[in-house]
C-alpha positions as CSV (number, residue, x, y, z in Angstrom):
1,X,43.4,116.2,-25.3
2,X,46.7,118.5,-25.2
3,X,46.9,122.3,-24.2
4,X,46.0,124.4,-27.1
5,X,48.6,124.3,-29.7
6,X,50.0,127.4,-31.9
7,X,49.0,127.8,-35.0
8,X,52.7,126.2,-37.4
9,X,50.6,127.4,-40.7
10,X,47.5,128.4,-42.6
11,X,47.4,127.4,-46.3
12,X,45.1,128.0,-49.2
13,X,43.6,124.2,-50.7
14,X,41.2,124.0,-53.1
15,X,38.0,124.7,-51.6
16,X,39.4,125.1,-48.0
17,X,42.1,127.2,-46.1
18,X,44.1,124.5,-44.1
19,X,44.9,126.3,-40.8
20,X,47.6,123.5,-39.2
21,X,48.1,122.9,-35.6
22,X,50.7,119.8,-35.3
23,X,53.0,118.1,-37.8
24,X,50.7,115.0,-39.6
25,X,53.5,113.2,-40.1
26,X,53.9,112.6,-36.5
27,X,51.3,110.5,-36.2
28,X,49.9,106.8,-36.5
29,X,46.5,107.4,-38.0
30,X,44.6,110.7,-38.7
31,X,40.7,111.0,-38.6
32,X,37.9,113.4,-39.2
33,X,36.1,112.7,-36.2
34,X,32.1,113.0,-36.7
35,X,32.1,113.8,-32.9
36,X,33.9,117.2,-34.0
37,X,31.5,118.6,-36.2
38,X,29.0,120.4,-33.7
39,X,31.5,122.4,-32.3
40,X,33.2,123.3,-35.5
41,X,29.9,124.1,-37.4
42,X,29.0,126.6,-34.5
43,X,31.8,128.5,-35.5
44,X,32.0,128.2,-39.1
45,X,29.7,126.4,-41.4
46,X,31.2,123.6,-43.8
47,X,34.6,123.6,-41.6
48,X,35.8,119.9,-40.9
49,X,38.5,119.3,-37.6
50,X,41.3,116.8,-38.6
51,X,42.8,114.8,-35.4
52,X,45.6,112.7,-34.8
53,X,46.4,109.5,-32.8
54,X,50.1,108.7,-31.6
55,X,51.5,105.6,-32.1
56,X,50.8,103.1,-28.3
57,X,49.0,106.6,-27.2
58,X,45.4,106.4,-26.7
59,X,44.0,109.8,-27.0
60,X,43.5,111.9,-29.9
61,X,44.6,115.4,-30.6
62,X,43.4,118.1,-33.4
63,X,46.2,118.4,-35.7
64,X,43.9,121.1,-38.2
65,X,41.1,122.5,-39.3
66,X,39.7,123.2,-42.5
67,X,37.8,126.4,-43.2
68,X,35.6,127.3,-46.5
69,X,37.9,129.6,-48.5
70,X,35.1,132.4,-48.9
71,X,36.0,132.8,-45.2
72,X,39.9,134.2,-45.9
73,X,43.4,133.5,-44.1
74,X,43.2,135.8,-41.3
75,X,39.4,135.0,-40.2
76,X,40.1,131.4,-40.9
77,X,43.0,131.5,-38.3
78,X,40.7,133.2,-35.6
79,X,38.3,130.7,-36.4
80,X,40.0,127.4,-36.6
81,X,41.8,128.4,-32.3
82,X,38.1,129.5,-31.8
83,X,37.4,125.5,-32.7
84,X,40.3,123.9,-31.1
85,X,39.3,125.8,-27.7
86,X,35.8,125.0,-28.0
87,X,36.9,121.2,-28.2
88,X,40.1,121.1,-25.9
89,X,38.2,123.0,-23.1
């Protein structure tokens, strides 16, 4: 996986806060990985870690991560880089 990306937006959805890493549109297929649910439970229960695969690339990176709502933007954004370290580390 890639350095740590900035955070290019955090929207409200639904039941979740959408906190976005990388563009989706930039890539070939889009997963939620079951391998990425330890580390993003141990930070905040019911969030799910979205990752992307580049077309003729082979590795995956984490394009965003969704956070209950009850959680709020600002904690959600802490949260979701607390995730992406945890798995990018």
């Amino acid at each position: 996986m890639a350095d740590a990306p900035d955070v290019h937006a955090v929207e409200s959805e639904d039941d979740y806060i959408h906190v976005r890493f990388r563009d989706p549109d930039r890539y070939d297929e889009i997963r939620t990985p079951d391998w990425a649910e330890n580390p993003a439970e141990s930070v905040s229960a019911g969030s799910e870690v979205r990752t992307g695969k580049l077309e003729g690339e082979d590795d995956w990176e984490v394009t965003s991560v969704l956070l209950p709502k009850t959680v709020g933007e600002e904690k959600a954004e802490e949260q979701a880089r607390e995730i992406v370290a945890k798995i990018e580390s």
